[in-house]
C-alpha positions as a printed NumPy array, in Angstrom:
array([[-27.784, -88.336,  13.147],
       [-26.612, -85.293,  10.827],
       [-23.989, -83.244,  11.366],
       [-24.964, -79.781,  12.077],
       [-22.91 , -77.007,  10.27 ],
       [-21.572, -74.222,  12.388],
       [-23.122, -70.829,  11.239],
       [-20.653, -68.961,   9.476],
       [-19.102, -68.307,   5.602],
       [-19.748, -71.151,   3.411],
       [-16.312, -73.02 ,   2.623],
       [-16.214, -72.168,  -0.689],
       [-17.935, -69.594,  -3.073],
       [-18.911, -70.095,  -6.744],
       [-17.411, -67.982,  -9.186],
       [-20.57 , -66.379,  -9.915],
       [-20.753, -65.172,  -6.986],
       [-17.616, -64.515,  -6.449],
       [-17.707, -62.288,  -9.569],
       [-20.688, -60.581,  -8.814],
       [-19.395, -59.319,  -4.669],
       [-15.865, -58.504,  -7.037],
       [-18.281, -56.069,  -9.499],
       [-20.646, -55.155,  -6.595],
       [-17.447, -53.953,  -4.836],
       [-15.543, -52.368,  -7.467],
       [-18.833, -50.165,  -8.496],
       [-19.262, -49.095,  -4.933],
       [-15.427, -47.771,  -4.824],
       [-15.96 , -46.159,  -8.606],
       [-19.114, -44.467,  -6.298],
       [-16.632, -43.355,  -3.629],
       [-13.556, -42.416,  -5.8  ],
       [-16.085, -39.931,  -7.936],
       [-17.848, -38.845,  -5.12 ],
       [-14.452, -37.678,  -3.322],
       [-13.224, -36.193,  -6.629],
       [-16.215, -33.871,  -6.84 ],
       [-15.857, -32.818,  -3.315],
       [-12.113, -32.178,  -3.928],
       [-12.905, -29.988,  -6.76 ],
       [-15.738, -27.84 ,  -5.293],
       [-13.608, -27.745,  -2.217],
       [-11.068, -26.305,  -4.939],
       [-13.293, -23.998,  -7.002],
       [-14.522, -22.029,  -3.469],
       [-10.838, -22.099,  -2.249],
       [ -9.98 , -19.788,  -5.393],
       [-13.484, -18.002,  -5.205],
       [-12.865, -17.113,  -1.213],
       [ -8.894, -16.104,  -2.602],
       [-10.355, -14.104,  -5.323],
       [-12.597, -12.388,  -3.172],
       [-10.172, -11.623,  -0.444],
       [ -7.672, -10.246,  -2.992],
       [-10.311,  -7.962,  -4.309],
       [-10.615,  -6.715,  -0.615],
       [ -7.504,  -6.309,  -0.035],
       [ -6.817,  -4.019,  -3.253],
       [-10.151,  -2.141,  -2.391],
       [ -8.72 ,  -1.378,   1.225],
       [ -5.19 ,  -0.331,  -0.022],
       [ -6.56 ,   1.958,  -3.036],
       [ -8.923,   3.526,  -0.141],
       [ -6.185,   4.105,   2.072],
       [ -4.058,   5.043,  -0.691],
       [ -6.74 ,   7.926,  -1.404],
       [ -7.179,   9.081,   2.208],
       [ -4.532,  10.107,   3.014],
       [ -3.24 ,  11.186,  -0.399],
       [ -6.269,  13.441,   0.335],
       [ -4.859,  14.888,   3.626],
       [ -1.056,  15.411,   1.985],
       [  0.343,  12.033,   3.618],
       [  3.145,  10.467,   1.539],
       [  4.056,   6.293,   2.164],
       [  7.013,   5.966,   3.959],
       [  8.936,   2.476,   5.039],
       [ 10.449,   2.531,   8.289],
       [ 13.559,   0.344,   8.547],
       [ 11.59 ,  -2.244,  10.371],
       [  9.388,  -2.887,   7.432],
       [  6.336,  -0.773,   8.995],
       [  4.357,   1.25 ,   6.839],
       [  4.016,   4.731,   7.909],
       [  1.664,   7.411,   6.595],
       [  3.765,  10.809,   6.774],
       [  3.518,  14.611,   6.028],
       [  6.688,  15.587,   3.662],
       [  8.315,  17.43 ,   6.063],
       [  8.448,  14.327,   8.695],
       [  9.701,  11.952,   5.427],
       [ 12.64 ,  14.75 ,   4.927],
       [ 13.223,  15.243,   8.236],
       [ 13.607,  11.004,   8.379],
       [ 15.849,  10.982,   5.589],
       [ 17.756,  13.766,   6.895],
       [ 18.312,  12.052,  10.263],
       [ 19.163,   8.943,   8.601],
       [ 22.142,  10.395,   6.715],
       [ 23.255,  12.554,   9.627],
       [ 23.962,   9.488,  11.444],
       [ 25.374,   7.477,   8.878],
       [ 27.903,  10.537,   8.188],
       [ 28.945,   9.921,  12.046],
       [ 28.966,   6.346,  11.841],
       [ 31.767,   6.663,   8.949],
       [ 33.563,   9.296,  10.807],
       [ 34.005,   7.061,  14.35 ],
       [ 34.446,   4.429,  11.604],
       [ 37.803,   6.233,   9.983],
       [ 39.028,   7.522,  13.845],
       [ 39.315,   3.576,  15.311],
       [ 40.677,   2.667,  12.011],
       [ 44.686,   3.716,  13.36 ],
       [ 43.906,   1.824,  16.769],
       [ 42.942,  -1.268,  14.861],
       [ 46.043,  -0.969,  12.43 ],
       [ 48.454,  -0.105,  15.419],
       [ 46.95 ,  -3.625,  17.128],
       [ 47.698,  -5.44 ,  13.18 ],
       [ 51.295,  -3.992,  13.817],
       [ 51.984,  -5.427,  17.352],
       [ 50.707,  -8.57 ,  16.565],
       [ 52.731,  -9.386,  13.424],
       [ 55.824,  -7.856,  15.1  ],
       [ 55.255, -10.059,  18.534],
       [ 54.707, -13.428,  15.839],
       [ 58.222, -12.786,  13.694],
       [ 59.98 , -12.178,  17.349],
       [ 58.655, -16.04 ,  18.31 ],
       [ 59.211, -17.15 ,  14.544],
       [ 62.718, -15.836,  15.417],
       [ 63.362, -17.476,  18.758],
       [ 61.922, -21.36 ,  17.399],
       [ 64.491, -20.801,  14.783],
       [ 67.81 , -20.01 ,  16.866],
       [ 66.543, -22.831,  19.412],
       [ 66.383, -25.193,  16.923],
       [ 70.09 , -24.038,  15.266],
       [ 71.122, -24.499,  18.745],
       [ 69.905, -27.666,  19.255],
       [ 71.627, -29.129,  15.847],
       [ 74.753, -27.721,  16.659],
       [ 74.491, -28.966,  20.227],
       [ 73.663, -32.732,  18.761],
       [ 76.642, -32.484,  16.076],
       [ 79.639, -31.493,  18.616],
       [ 78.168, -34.357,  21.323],
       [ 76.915, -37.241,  19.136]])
């Protein structure tokens, strides 16, 4: 009676074969390599055309705006928060105007708490040498005491 194989991968292969799956292989992964490169790059190339075109949009919108309202005597103006404001002159000077007012009154409150804070600078450095003081005549004490005794 003959042995029957088991179905399954032969034990060994020859090294034709074995050369040919390595080549079959390696040209199917040369396939997939160039095949993702190409998409990679066309991804790329629409990336920078859909960039492109959105920057051209962009400078369209702001050259329209730009002309609007340059048209109807609107000046840019920045608020402090970073929003962009489209204002008459007057409301820009009247803005800047407020602005200054109130950092005018900000230096003045600034320059009447200034003698509260320095009076406060005072007490405190006077209340620290009256401590320094004390440690030191304590501690005089306390020699002389240990001299006279020991």
């Amino acid at each position: 009676m003959e042995k029957q194989r088991e179905p399954g991968p032969p034990e060994e292969l020859s090294r034709e074969e074995e050369a040919a799956i390595r080549e079959e292989m390696r040209q199917k992964l040369l396939e997939q390599e160039e095949e993702t490169e190409r998409e990679v790059a066309h991804q790329e190339s629409e990336r920078r055309r859909l960039m492109e075109s959105e920057r051209l949009r962009w400078r369209v919108i702001e050259e329209e705006t730009e002309r609007f309202h340059g048209e109807h005597g609107r000046v840019r103006y920045v608020s402090s928060s970073g929003k962009v404001l489209w204002l008459t002159p007057e409301q820009v000077a009247q803005r800047r105007a407020r602005k200054s007012k109130s950092r005018r009154r900000d230096k003045r409150a600034s320059a009447r708490r200034q003698p509260k804070k320095w009076a406060a600078l005072q007490l405190k450095t006077m209340l620290g040498s009256i401590i320094i003081s004390l440690c030191v005549v304590v501690f005089i004490a306390v020699i002389i005491f240990a001299t006279e005794f020991l």
